[in-house]
C-alpha positions, 0 to 999 in steps of 0.5 A: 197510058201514054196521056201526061196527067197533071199532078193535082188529078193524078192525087185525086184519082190515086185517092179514089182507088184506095176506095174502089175495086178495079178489074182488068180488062181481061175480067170483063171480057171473061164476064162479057163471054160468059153472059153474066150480068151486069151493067158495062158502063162507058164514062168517058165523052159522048163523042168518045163514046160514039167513036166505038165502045167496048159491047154492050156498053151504055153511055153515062158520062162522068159529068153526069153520072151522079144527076143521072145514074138513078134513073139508068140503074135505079137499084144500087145493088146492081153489079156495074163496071165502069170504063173510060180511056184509061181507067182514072176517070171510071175510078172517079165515077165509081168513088162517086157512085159507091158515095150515092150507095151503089154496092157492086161497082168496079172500075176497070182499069186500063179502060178503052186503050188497053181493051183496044190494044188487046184487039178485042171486039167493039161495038161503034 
């Protein structure tokens, strides 16, 4: 995307998408028009979160997700997606959740920039 990352975060994101899955956003949009089931879960900033955020999606930033994921999704079997801005930060949120023995989780990778650029619906 068009953010310089600095280096070390780069080598941590690169090494927990060895360990994720990804999805494009063109996945969840076929999965959020077919109904199906599942947890969309934005990761990014409260106050990002609240500019606009793709349909349905809940708020569970990274900062706080592996304190509160628990009481959000109680069952870690649940199918969840992950977003953020540009899908490093859902990439590090879903390393750290499939650690806690969350089974079903994706990290969607483009995130709220590609979704945006695609012009699909959202929610603010």
């Amino acid at each position: 995307m068009g953010k310089q990352h600095a280096p070390g975060f780069l080598k941590i994101v690169q090494d927990a998408k060895n360990r994720v899955r990804e999805c494009q956003i063109e996945d969840v949009k076929r999965r959020l028009d077919a109904g199906d089931a599942f947890v969309l879960v934005d990761v990014r900033e409260e106050s990002e979160y609240a500019a606009g955020h793709l349909p349905g999606a809940v708020h569970l930033g990274k900062g706080v997700m592996e304190r509160d994921i628990e009481k959000k999704i109680p069952d870690p079997a649940t199918p969840v997606v992950l977003y953020c801005g540009g899908g490093f930060r859902s990439a590090l949120a879903a390393d750290a959740i499939q650690k806690m023995g969350y089974t079903n989780v994706i990290s969607m990778d483009g995130g709220w920039s590609a979704w945006n650029a695609k012009g699909y619906a959202i929610e603010a």
